[in-house]
C-alpha positions in Angstrom: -101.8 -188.2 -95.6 -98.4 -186.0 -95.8 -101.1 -182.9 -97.3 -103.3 -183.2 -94.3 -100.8 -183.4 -91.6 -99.1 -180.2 -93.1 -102.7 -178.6 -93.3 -103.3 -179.4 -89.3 -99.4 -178.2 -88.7 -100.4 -175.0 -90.6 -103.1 -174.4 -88.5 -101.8 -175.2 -85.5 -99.1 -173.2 -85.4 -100.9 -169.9 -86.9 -103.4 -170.6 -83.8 -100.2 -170.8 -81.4 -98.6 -167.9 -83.2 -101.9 -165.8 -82.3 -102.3 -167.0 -78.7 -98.7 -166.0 -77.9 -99.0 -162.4 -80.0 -102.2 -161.6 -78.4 -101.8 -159.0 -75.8 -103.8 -159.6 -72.3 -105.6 -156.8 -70.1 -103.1 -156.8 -68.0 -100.8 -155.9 -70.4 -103.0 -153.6 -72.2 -103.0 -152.0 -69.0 -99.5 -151.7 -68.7 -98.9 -150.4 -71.8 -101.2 -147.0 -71.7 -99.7 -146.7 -67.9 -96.2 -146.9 -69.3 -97.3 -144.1 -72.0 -98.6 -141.6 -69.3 -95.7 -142.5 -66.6 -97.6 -143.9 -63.7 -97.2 -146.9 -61.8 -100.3 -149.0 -60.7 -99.7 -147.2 -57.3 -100.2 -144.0 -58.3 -103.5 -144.5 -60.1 -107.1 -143.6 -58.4 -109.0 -145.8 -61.0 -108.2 -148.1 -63.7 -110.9 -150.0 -66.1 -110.0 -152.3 -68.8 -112.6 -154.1 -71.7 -112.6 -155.7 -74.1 -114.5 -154.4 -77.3 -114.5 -155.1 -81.3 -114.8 -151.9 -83.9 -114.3 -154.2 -86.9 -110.8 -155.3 -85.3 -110.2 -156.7 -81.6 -109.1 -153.9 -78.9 -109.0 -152.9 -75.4 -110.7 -149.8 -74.1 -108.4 -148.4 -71.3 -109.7 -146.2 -68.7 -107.4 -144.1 -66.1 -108.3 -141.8 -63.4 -105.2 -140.1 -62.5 -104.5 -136.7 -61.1 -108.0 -135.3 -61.0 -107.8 -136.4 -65.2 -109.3 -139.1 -66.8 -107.3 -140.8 -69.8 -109.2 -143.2 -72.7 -107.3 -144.9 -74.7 -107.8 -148.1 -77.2 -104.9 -150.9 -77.2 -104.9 -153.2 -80.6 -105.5 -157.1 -79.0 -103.1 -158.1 -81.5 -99.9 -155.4 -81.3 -100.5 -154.1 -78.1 -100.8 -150.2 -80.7 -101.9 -147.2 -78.1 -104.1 -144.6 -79.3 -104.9 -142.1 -77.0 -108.8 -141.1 -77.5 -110.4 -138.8 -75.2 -108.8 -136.8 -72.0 -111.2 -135.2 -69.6 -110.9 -133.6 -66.3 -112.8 -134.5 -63.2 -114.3 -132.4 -60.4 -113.3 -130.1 -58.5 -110.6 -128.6 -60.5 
């Protein structure tokens, strides 16, 4: 009995552990708009989904002064990588 109540605590608690470490799109949100500097205010256009490339992430887009940002945001540590930049008509 003592083995399989320390197998279901184990479990448990690694599935808590990942609940709580998991970050959320809002978050995910907040963290690339902390990176650049803006506030949710001074964004025209903000897009966030979620996508798997072999491990769980975000895919961040932000339309912000006439420049578009993409970036990719970890699920699990909230890591920012900054992908693409463009710029959006008219210059």
């Amino acid at each position: 009995m003592k083995n399989n109540f320390a197998s279901t605590f184990s479990s448990f608690s690694r599935l808590f552990t990942n609940m709580m470490n998991k970050i959320t799109e809002e978050r995910a949100l907040h963290i690339v708009l902390d990176n650049l500097g803006y506030s949710e205010d001074e964004i025209q256009y903000s897009s966030v989904r979620s996508a798997s490339q072999g491990v769980k992430v975000y895919d961040v887009k932000i339309i912000a002064d006439r420049e578009v940002y993409y970036y990719t945001i970890d699920m699990a540590s909230g890591l920012c990588s900054l992908k693409n930049v463009a710029f959006t008509w008219p210059f």
